[in-house]
C-alpha positions as MATLAB code, in Angstrom:
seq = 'XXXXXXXXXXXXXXXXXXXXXXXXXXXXXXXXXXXXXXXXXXXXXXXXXXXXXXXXXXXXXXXXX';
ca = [
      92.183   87.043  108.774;
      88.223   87.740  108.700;
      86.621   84.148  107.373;
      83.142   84.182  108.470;
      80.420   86.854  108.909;
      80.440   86.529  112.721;
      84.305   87.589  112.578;
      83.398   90.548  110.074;
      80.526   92.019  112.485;
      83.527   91.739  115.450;
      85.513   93.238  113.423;
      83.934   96.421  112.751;
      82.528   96.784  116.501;
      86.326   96.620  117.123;
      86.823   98.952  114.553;
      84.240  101.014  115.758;
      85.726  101.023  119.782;
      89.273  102.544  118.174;
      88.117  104.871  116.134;
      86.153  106.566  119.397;
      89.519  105.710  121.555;
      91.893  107.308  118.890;
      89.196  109.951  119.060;
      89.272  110.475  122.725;
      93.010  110.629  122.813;
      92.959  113.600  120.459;
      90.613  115.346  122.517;
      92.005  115.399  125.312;
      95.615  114.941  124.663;
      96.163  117.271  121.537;
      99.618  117.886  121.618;
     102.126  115.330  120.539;
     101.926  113.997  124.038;
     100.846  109.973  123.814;
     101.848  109.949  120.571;
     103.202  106.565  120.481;
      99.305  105.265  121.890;
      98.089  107.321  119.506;
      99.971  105.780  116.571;
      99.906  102.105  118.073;
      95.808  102.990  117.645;
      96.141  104.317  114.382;
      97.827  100.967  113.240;
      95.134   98.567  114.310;
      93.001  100.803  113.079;
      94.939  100.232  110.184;
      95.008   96.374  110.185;
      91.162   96.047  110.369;
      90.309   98.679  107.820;
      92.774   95.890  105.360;
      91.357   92.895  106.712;
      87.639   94.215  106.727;
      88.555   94.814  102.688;
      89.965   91.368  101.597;
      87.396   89.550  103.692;
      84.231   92.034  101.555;
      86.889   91.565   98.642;
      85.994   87.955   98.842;
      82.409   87.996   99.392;
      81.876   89.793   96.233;
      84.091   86.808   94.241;
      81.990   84.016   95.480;
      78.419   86.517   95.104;
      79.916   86.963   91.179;
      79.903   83.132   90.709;
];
């Protein structure tokens, strides 16, 4: 789980790197071929976008107090 601000901004540079991969995958592999890499990507993906939420999801609790 994302705890500090350094983690966040990793985070989203990660997030960033596997949106272009998933991207480049697509493009040149548009058929169902790869499709397990392509859903392994889509997962992590995935995992960040949650994390990246509960870690802003807490920011905004302790900025409210």
């Amino acid at each position: 789980m994302i705890s500090t601000a350094q983690e966040y901004e990793t985070a989203q540079r990660e997030l960033s790197h596997l949106e272009e991969w998933l991207a480049r995958l697509q493009r040149e592999h548009p058929a169902p071929s790869h499709g397990l890499s392509k859903a392994g990507v889509r997962k992590m993906i995935a995992r960040l976008h949650e994390e990246l939420a509960v870690y802003e999801g807490s920011q905004e609790v302790h900025s409210a107090k």
